[in-house]
C-alpha positions, -999 to +999 in steps of 0.1 A: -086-432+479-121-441+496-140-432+465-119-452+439-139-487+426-116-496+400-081-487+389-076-495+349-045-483+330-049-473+299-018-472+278-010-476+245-006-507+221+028-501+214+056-526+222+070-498+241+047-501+266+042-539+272+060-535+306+031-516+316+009-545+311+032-571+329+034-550+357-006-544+360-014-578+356+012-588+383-007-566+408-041-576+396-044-544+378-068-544+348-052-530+317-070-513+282-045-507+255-055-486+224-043-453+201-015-438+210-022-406+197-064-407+203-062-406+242-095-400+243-105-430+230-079-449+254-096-432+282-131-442+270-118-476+262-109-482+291-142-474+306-164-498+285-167-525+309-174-506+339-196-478+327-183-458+357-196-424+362-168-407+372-135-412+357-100-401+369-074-393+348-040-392+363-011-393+336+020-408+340+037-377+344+019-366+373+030-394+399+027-374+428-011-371+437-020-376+475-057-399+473-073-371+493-070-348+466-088-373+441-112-383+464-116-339+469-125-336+431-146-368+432-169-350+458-165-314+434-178-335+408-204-354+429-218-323+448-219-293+421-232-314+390-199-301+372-186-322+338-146-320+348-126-310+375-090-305+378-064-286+401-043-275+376-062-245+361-055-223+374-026-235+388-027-250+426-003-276+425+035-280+414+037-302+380+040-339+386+007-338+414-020-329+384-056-353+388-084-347+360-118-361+370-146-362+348-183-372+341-182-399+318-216-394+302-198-358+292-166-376+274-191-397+255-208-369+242-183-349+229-168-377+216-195-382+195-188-345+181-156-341+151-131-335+179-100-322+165-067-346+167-054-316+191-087-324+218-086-364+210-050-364+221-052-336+245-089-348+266-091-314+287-084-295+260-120-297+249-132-285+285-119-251+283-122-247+247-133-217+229-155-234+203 
């Protein structure tokens, strides 16, 4: 993972998930917690200090991703001025190895738009759209 600054979890601010936290902060892992059903704000959220162009998105049921492939889709979305990549659509990859990576100014702006619950809960969702 060459091209990674910054690793933030985002999770949610349910009890549910205070382990989450305990474990980040043992590893010096910085931690946003927000809406467990808006993960688009989470993801956002958890960008606010950084102001990071590029974000990465990998869920917690996708805990097999090898850093080359993130660092692959960080140079797809460096190189061809794209908004989102993924390798899941079609799909290249068995489930559980699934990386999202996105421009940030892009999330910001159709966050700004009346996203339905369905695209605030589901981020890519509004990427391949028919709207």
């Amino acid at each position: 993972m060459n091209k990674i600054d910054k690793i933030v979890i985002a999770t949610t601010k349910n009890s549910e998930d205070d382990l989450i936290e305990i474990l980040a902060n043992k590893m010096n892992i910085e931690v946003f917690r927000g809406s467990k059903n808006n993960v688009m704000s989470r993801v956002l959220g958890a960008t606010k200090k950084h102001k990071d162009s590029i974000l990465i998105q990998v869920t917690g049921d996708n805990p097999f991703i090898e850093s080359k492939v993130i660092d692959q889709a960080i140079e797809v979305i460096e190189n061809r001025n794209v908004d989102y990549v993924c390798n899941h659509l079609p799909r290249i990859v068995p489930v559980g190895c699934e990386v999202r990576v996105y421009n940030r100014d892009s999330l910001v702006k159709l966050n700004k738009r009346n996203l339905s619950f369905y695209h605030k809960s589901n981020v890519t969702s509004i990427f391949y759209a028919k709207e």
